[in-house]
N, C-alpha and C positions, 0 to 999 in steps of 0.2 A: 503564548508566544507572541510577541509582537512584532511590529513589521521591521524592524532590524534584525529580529535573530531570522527572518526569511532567507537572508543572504548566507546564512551559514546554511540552509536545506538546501539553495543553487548548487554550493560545495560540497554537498554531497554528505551533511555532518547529519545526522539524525539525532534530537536533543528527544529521548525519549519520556522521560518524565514530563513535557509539554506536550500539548494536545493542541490543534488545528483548526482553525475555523472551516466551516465551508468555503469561505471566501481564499481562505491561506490556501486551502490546497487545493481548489482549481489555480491558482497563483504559481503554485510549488510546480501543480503538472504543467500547468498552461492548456486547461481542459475548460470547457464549459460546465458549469452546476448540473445541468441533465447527462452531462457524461460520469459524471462522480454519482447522480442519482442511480442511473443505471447498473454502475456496478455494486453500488448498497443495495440493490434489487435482486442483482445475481449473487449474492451473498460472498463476493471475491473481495471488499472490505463491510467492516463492521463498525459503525458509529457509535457513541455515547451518545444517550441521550434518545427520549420517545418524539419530539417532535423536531422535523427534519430542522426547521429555520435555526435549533439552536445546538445542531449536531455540532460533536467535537471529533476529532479524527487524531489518533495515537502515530506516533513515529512508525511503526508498524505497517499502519495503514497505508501512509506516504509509501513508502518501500513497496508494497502492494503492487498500489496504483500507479507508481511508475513502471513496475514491471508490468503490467496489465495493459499499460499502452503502449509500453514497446514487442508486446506480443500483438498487439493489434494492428501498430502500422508495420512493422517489419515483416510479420507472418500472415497479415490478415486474417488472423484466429477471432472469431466470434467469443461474445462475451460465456457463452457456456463452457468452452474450448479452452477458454481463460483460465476462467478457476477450479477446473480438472488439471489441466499444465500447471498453474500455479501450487496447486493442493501437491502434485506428483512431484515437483520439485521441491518445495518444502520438506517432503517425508524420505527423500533420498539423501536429503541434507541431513535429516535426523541419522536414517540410516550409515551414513558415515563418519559422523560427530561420533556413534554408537563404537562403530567399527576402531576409531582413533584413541577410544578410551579405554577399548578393551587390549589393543595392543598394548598400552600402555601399565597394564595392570600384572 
């Protein structure tokens, strides 16, 4: 992803087949590197890549991490509190994607 297609992530457009630098997605959040570290710590995103300097970060991820810090500054939810809300709302999502399919069958 280069820094032109950045302005379509401000937008809200998530290009998933591109993957993120470090740098893009502290950019994307408007976070610090040790903030984006942290949550690679708390297993709330998951990076490609074994060494950090040349981690890549999936459309996914972004989505994440902006939810993860709008749980943080809105709720003041700690990063463990995170990715429990995060993980529980993901699986309610599955759960009614489930639910919308079977009505439909």
């Amino acid at each position: 992803m280069n820094s032109n297609d950045l302005s379509l992530v401000h937008t809200g457009t998530v290009i998933e087949e591109d993957s993120l630098t470090m740098e893009q997605l502290c950019h994307a959040c408007d976070v610090h590197a040790d903030w984006i570290i942290s949550i690679v710590e708390e297993s709330i995103i998951e990076p490609q890549g074994e060494d950090s300097r040349l981690w890549r970060f999936s459309g996914a991820s972004l989505i994440r991490a902006r939810s993860a810090l709008r749980l943080q500054r809105d709720l003041g939810i700690n990063l463990a509190g995170i990715a429990l809300a995060l993980d529980l709302m993901e699986e309610l999502e599955s759960l009614r994607t489930q639910i919308k399919i079977g009505d439909h069958i």
